[in-house]
VEXDREN-2710 file (C-alpha; in Angstrom, 1 decimal):
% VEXDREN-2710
k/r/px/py/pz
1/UNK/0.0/0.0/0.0
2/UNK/1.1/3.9/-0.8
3/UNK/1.5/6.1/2.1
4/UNK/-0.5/8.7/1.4
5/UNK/1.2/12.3/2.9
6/UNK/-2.3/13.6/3.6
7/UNK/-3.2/10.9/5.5
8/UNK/0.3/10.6/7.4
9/UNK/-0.5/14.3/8.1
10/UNK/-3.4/13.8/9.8
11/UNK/-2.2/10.4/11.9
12/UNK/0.8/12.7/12.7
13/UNK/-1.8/15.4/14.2
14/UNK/-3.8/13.0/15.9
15/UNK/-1.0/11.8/17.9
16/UNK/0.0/14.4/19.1
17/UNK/-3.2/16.0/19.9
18/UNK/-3.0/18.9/17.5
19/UNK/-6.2/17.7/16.1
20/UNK/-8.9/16.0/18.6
21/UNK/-11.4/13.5/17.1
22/UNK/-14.1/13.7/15.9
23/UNK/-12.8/16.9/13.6
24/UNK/-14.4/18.7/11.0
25/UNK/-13.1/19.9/7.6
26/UNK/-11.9/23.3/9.0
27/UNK/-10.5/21.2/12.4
28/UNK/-8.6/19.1/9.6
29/UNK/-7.3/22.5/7.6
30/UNK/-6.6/24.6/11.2
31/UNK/-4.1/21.7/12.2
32/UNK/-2.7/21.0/8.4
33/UNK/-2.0/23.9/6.5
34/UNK/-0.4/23.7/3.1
35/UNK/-2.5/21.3/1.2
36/UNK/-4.4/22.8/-1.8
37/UNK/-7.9/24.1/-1.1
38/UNK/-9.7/20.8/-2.8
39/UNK/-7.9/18.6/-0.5
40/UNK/-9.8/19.9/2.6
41/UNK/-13.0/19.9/0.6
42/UNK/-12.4/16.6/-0.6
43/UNK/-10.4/13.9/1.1
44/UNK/-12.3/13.3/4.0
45/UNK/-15.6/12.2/2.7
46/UNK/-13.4/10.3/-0.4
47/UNK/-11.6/8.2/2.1
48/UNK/-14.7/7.3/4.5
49/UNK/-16.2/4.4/5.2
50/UNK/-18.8/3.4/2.6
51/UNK/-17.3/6.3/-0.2
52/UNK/-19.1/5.2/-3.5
53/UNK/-15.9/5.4/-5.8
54/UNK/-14.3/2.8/-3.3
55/UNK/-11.6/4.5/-2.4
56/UNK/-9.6/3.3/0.6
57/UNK/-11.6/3.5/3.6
58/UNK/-9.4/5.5/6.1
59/UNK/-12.3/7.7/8.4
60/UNK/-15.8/7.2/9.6
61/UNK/-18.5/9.9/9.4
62/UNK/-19.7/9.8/13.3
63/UNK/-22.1/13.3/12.8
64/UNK/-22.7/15.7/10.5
65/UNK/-19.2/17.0/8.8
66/UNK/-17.1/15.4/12.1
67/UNK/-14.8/12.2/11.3
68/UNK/-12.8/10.0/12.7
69/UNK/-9.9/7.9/11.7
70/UNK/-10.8/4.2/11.5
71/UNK/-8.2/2.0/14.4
72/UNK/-5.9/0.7/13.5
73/UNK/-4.1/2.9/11.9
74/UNK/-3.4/2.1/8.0
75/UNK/0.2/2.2/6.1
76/UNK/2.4/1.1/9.4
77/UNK/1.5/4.3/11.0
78/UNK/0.8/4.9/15.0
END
């Protein structure tokens, strides 16, 4: 499997509690600036569970806009 850098982004956050879960789109671009604009509109729902261009499943929609990252952790990351 790839290692996606968004994703490693993210996992990096999470652990060290820059970003607290469940996070929104704007919790997701407050803790990881630099990615284009489309990537914070996009990724999130792209990669959760269910997506219907099955894309790899990395998050789960838990309430409206707020996601979490599915345990454990994918591509050797923790």
């Amino acid at each position: 499997m790839r290692r996606h850098a968004v994703y490693s982004r993210i996992v990096y956050e999470i652990n060290n509690a820059t970003l607290k879960e469940p996070f929104t789109v704007a919790d997701f671009q407050n803790a990881c600036p630099g990615f284009g604009r489309g990537t914070y509109r996009v990724f999130l729902y792209k990669h959760r569970i269910g997506n219907p261009g099955n894309s790899t499943e990395l998050f789960e929609l838990v309430g409206a806009g707020k996601f979490k990252v599915i345990r454990p952790f994918k591509y050797d990351l923790s």
